[in-house]
C-alpha positions in Angstrom: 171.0 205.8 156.7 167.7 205.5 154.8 165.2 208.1 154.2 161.7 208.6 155.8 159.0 209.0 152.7 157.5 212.0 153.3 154.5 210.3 153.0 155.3 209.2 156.2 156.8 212.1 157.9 153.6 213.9 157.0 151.4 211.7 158.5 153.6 211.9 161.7 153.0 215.4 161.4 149.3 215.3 161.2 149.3 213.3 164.5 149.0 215.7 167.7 150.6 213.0 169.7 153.8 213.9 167.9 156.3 216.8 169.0 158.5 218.9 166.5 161.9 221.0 166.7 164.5 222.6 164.6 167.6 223.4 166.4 171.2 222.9 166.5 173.1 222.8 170.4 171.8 225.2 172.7 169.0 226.8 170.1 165.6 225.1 169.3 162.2 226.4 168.2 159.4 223.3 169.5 155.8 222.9 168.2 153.1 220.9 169.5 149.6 221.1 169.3 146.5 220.1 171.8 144.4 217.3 170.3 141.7 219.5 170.5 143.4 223.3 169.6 142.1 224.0 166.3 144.2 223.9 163.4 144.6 224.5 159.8 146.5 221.5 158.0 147.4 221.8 154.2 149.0 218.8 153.3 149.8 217.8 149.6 152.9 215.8 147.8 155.1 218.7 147.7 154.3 220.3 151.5 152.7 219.8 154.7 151.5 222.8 156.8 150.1 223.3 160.5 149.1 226.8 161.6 147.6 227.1 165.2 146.6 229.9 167.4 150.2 229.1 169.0 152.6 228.8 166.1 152.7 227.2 163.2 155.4 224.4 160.8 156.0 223.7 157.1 158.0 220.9 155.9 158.8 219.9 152.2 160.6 216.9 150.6 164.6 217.8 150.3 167.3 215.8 148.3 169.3 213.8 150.7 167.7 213.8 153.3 168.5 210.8 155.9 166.7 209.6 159.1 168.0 208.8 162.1 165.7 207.3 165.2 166.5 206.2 168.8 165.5 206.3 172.3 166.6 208.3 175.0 167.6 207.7 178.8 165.8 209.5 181.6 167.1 210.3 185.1 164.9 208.4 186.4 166.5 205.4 186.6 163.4 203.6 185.3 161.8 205.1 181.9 163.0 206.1 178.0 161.9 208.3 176.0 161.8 208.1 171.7 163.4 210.5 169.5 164.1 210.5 165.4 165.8 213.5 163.3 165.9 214.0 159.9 169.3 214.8 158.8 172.2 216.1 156.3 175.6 216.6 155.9 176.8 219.5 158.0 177.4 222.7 155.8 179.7 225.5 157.0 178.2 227.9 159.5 176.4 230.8 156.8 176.1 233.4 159.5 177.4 234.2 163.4 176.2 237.5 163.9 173.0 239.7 163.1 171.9 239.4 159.2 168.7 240.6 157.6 166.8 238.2 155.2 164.3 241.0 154.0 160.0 241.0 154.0 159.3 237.5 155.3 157.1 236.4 151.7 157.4 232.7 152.7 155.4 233.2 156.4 153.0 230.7 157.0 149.8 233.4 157.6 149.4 235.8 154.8 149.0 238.8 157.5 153.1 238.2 159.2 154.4 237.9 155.2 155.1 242.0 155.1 156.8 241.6 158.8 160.7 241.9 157.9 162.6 239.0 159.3 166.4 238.8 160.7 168.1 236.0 161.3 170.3 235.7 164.8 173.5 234.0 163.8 172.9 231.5 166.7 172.5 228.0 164.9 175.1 225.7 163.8 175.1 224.3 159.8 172.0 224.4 158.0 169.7 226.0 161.1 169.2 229.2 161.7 167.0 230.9 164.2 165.3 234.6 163.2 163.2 237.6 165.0 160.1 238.4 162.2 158.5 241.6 163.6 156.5 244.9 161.9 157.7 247.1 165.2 159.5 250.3 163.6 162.0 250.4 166.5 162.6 246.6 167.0 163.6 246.8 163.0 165.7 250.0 163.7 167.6 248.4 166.3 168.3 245.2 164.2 169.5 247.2 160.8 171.9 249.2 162.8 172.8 245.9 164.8 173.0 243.8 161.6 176.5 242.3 161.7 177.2 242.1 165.7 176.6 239.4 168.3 172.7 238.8 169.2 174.1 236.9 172.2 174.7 239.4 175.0 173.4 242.7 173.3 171.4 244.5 175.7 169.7 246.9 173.5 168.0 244.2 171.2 167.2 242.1 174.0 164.9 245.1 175.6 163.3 245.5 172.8 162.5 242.1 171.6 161.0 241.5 175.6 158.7 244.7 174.7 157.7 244.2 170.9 157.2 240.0 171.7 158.5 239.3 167.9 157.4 235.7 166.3 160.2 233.5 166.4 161.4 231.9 163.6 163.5 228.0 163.3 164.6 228.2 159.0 166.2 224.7 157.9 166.5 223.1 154.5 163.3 221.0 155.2 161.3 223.8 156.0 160.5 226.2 159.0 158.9 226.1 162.9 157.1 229.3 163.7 156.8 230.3 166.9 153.9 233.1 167.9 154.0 232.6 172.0 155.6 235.6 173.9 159.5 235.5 174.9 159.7 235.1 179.0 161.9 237.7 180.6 165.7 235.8 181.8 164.2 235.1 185.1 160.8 233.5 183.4 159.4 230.2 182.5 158.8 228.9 178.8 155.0 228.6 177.9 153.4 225.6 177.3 153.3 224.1 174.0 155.4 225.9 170.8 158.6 227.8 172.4 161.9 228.7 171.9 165.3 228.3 173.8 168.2 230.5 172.9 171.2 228.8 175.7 174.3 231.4 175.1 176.6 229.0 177.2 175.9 225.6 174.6 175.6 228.3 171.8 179.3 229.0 172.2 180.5 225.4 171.4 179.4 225.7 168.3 177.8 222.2 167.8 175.4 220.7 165.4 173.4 218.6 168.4 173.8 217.2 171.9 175.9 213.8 172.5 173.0 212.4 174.2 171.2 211.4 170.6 172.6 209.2 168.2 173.2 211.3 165.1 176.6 209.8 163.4 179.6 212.6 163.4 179.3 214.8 160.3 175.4 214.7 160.0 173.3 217.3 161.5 169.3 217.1 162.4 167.0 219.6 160.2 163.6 218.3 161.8 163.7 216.5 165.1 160.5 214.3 165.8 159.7 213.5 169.5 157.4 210.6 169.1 154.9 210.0 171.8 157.0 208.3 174.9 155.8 205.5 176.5 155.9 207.3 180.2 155.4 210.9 179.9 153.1 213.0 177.7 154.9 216.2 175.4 154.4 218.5 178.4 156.8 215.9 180.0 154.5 214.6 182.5 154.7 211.2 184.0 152.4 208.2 183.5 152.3 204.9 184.0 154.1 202.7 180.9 151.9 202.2 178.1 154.0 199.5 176.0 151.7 200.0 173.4 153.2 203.0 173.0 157.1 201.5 172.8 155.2 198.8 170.6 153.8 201.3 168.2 157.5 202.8 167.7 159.4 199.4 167.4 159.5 199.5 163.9 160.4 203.1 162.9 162.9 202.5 165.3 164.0 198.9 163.6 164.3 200.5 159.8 166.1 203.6 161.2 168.0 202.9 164.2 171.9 202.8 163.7 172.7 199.4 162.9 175.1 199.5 165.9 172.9 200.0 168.5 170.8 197.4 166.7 174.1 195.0 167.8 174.3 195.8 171.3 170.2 195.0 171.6 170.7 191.8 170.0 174.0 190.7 171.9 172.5 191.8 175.4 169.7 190.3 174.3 171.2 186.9 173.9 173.7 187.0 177.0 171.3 187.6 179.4 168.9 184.6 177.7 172.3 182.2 177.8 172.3 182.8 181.7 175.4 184.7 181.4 176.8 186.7 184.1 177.2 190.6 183.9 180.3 190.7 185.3 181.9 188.8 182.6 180.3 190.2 179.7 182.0 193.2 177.8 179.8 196.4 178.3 179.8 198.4 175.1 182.8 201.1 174.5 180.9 203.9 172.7 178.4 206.5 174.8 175.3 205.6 172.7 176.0 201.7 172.8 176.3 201.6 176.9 172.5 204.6 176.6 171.2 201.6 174.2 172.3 198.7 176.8 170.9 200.5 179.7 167.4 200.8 177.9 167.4 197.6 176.7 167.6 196.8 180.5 164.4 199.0 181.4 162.4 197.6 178.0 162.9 194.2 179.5 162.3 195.2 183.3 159.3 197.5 182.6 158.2 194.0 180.4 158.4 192.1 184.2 161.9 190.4 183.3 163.3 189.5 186.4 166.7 188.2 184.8 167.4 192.0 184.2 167.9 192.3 187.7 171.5 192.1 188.2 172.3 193.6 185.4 170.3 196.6 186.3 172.1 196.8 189.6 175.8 196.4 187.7 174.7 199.2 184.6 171.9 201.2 185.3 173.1 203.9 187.4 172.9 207.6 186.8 175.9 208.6 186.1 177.4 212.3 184.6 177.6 210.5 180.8 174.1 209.7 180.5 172.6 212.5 182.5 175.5 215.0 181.2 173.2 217.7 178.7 169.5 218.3 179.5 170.4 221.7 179.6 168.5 221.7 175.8 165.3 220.2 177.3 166.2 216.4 176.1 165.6 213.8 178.4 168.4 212.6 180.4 
C-alpha cells in the first residue's frame, strides 16, 4: 500500500464536499461541514485543523501510515458509493473498560481544554472513543466507574443524556470532535458531525466492517467519504454526476488494492471479447465479486448495454453485499 501525502489529505480536508470518521466496528465519530457553515481552518506542514459551530478535526502526518481507497455497493441495485482509509498495523486493544486520560490540554478550542476527558474502552486497536465534559457529577460518576463496562451501565448513560458531553474519536492521526447533543436510545442522530456507539458490533471486537476493502491485519485511523456520484453526505439521492466518479478515478487507481484493480480489468475485457457470463469465472473473494458488481453499474450508468446480461446473472442483492449497514456504510 502507498501513502497519501498529507499534502493531499489536507487538501481533501479543506474541501466541504468531503466526509470524515474515526471508528473501529460498531463505534464511529463523523464530521462534515455545510459549504457555507463558517469555519476556522489552520492548516500548516505539520497539522490541519477544522473547528465549526458543530464539531471540530485535527489530523497530523504519522510514520507508516498506508492508504487504502475503494468503492462501495448500495442496496439499490443501481448506484456506488466511494470510500478511502488511512491505515496501520493493528495494535493490541489498550483499553475495554472506563479509563481516565486527565484535563483534555490537546482540545481543539482553548475554552473545552480544562474539561477532563475519559476514554470508553469501546474501540478496537489504535481508536478509542472518549466523554470530555466539566459537569461535577458526570466526572463523579466516571472516576468511581473508571475500570467497568461503559456498554450497558445505566448510571453513566443518564447522566451523559443530561450533561450532553462533547464526544471525542482519538487515533494515531489525530482526533474528530464531536459538540452535537447525544439522542436518547429511541432518537435520531443529528445532521452533520455525530456519533454511533452499536453495543451488538462492539462485542465482536473488530477493527472495521467486511463491506470495505482494508487487507486483514490493517486497521483504518481516518476514513474519508469522498463525494459519491449519486447521493450527497446527508445520503440523499441524485441523479449520477460521472464527473464526480471521474474526479475520483485516479485516487482510486494509485490506492485501490491491486486485486480489485484485476477483476476491473479482466471483466473489463470479457465482456469487450463478447464473452458469455455464464462461462466466465466470477471472482472467489467478497471484495472482488462488490468490485465486479460495480464495474457492472459504472458501465451501465455509462449507457453500456452489453452489461445487460451480466447485470441480470450478478447484480442481485444478496445478504453478502447488503450484510453490515448497521455502521451507516452503504450497502
Amino acid at each position: 500500500m502507498q501513502s497519501l501525502p498529507f499534502s493531499l489529505l489536507a487538501d481533501l480536508a479543506a474541501d466541504p464536499a468531503n466526509g470524515w470518521s474515526i471508528g473501529t466496528f460498531g463505534v464511529a465519530g463523523e464530521f462534515m461541514r455545510d459549504t457555507d457553515e463558517p469555519a476556522t481552518i489552520h492548516r500548516d506542514d505539520e497539522r490541519i485543523e477544522i473547528v465549526t459551530p458543530r464539531g471540530a478535526m485535527r489530523f497530523a502526518p504519522v510514520d507508516d501510515m498506508h492508504t487504502v481507497a475503494w468503492d462501495s455497493l448500495s442496496a439499490d441495485g443501481e448506484s456506488w458509493g466511494h470510500g478511502m482509509a488511512i491505515c496501520m498495523a493493528v495494535p493490541a486493544t489498550p483499553h475495554r473498560a472506563i479509563h481516565a486520560l486527565g484535563v483534555d490540554a490537546q482540545a481543539l478550542r482553548p475554552d473545552d481544554r480544562t474539561h477532563r476527558l475519559f476514554g470508553l474502552g469501546g474501540g478496537h486497536g489504535a481508536v478509542d472513543m472518549a466523554l470530555r465534559t466539566d459537569d461535577a457529577d458526570l466526572i463523579a460518576a466516571m472516576d468511581r466507574s473508571v475500570g467497568t463496562a461503559f456498554l450497558g451501565h445505566d448510571e453513566i448513560m443518564r447522566h451523559v443524556l443530561r450533561a450532553q458531553p462533547h464526544r471525542v474519536l482519538l487515533s494515531p492521526i489525530g482526533r474528530i470532535e464531536i459538540f452535537q447533543p447525544v439522542p436518547p436510545p429511541d432518537g435520531k442522530s443529528p445532521e452533520g458531525p455525530h456519533t454511533h456507539l452499536l453495543a451488538k458490533l462492539v462485542k465482536k471486537d473488530r477493527p472495521h466492517s467486511s463491506n470495505v476493502s482494508i487487507p486483514e491485519g490493517c486497521q483504518s485511523i481516518l476514513n474519508i467519504h469522498p463525494r459519491s456520484p449519486w447521493r450527497t453526505l446527508l445520503g440523499e439521492r441524485h441523479p449520477h454526476r460521472p464527473d464526480i466518479d471521474t474526479a475520483f478515478m485516479p485516487l482510486l487507481e494509485k490506492y485501490g488494492l491491486a486485486e480489485n484493480r484485476a477483476v476491473d480489468a479482466q471483466l473489463r475485457a470479457a465482456i469487450s471479447r463478447g464473452a458469455s457470463p455464464e462461462f466466465v469465472a466470477w471472482p472467489d473473494a467478497r471484495c472482488g465479486r462488490t468490485k465486479a458488481r460495480i464495474v457492472l453499474r459504472r458501465m451501465a450508468a455509462a449507457g453500456d448495454e452489453r452489461v445487460a446480461p451480466w447485470r441480470a446473472l450478478f447484480n442481485r442483492t444478496t445478504p453478502e453485499n447488503i450484510g453490515e449497514t448497521e455502521e451507516g456504510e452503504e450497502a
